[in-house]
Every structure is written in C-alpha cells, then in structure tokens.
C-alpha positions as CSV (number, residue, x, y, z in Angstrom):
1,X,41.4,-240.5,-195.0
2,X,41.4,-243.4,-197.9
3,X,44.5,-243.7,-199.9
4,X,43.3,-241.7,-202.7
5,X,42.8,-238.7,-200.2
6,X,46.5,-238.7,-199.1
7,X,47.9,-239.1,-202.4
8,X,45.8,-236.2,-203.8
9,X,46.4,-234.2,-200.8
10,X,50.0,-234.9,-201.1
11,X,50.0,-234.3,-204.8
12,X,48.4,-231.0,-204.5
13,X,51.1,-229.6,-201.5
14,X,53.7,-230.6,-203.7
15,X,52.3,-228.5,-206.6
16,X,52.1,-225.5,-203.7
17,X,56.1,-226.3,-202.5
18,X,57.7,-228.2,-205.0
19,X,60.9,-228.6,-202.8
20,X,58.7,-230.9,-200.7
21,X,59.0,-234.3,-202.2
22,X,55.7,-235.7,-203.0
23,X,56.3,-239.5,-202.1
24,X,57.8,-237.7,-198.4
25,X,54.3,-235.6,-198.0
26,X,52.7,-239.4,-198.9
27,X,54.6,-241.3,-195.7
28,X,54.2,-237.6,-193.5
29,X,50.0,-237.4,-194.1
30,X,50.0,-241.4,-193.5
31,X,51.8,-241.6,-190.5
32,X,50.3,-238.3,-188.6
33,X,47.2,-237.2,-190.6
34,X,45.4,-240.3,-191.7
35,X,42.9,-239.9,-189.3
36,X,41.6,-236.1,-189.9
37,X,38.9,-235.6,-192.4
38,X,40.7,-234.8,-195.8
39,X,39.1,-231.4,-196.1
40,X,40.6,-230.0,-193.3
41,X,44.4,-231.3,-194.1
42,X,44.2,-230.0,-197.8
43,X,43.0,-226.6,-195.7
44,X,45.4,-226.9,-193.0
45,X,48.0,-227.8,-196.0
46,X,47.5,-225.1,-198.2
47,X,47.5,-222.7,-195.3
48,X,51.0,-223.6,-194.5
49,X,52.5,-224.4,-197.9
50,X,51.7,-220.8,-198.7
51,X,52.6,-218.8,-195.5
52,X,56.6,-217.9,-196.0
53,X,57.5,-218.6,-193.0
54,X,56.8,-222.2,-193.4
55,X,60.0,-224.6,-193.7
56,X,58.7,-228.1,-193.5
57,X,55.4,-229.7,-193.6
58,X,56.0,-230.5,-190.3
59,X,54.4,-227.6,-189.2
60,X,50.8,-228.4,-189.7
61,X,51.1,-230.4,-186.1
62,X,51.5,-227.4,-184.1
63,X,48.3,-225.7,-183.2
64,X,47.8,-223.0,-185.6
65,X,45.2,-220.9,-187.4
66,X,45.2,-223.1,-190.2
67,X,43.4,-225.4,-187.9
68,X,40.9,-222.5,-187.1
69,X,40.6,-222.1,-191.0
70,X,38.9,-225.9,-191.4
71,X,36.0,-225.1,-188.7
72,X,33.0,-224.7,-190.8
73,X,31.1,-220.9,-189.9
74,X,34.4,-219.4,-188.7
75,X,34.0,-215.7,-189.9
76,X,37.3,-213.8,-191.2
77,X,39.4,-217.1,-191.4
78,X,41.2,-213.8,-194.0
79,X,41.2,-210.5,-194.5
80,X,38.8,-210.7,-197.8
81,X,38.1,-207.5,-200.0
82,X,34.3,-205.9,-199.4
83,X,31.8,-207.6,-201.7
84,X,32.4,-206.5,-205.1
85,X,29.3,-204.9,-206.8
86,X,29.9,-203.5,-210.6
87,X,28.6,-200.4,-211.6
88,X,26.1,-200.8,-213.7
89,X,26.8,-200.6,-217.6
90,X,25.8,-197.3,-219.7
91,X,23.0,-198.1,-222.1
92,X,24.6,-198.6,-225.4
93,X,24.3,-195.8,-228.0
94,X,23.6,-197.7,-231.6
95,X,24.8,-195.0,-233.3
96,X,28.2,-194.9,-231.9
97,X,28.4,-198.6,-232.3
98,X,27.6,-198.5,-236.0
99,X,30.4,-195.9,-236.0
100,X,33.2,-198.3,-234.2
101,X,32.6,-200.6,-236.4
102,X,32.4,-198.8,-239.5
103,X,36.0,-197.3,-238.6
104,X,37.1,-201.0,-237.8
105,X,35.9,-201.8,-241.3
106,X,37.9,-198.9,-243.0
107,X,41.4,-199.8,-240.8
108,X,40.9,-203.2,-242.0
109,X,40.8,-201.8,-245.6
110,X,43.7,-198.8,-245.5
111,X,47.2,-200.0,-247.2
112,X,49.4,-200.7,-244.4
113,X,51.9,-197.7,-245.0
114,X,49.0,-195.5,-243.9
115,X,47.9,-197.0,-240.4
C-alpha cells in the first residue's frame, strides 16, 4: 500500500473503534500490512473493528474469516437477507387524491382551536 492507503485505512478503523489511536493503527498497518493490497486490509479491518470480540487490531494477523471475506467470488462471506423485491404499487385513484388534498387544504385553513 502507498502512504495515502495506510492513512485512509487507518483513519477509517479509527472512525469504526475510536479507542484505537489513529496515529498507533498508522505505525501497526506500516510495519505488518504494507504489503497486502489496501482493499483487503480495509476488509479484513472492518471485519474485525466490528466483531465484539475484537480487543486490539492486532488481531487481523491471525488467520481468520475476515481474510476469507477479501477473496473476490467467495459466496456467503454473511448471512445477507433474500433479495428484496417490492410489491408492486396500487394504481392511483385521482379522485381520492383530489380528496387528500382538498382536506389538506381545509386543515391548513381551520382556526387552530379546532384541529
């Protein structure tokens, strides 16, 4: 990774665990990730930044699925909800719209110690 990869990297795990001290995550991703391709730390990262078990950053050098998570085609890295397909809309009725709005218009108009 360039320079600018391990600061944003670094910068985004601290927004994810704030008690981890940005400028520490800086030296930590220098020293042992500098050489793995910045998409897979930020994965690998935000795998481990939000899994509650986590205590340090150290963590993302163990082998772990977080490291599974960065392999591109890997099916079910989670357990994602079914495809979500809306149901489709009812046609709209004009004259029931003309109606909402004509009551909108008469709310607007009633003297407060009425509504």
């Amino acid at each position: 990774m360039i320079q600018t990869e391990i600061e944003r990297v670094a910068l985004a795990v601290h927004g994810l665990r704030p008690d981890w001290p940005a400028t520490s995550l800086r030296t930590f991703i220098e020293n042992n990730l500098a050489d793995r391709a910045y998409r897979d730390v930020m994965v690998a990262f935000a795998w481990i930044a939000c899994d509650p078990v986590t205590d340090t950053p150290k963590r993302i050098l163990a082998s772990g699925p977080w490291w599974n998570a960065t392999r591109s085609g890997t099916a079910h890295v989670t357990d994602l909800p079914p495809h979500f397909a809306p149901e489709p809309m009812p046609k709209r009725d004009p004259a029931r719209h003309r109606e909402l709005i004509d009551r909108f218009k008469q709310d607007l108009h009633r003297p407060e110690e009425t509504k």
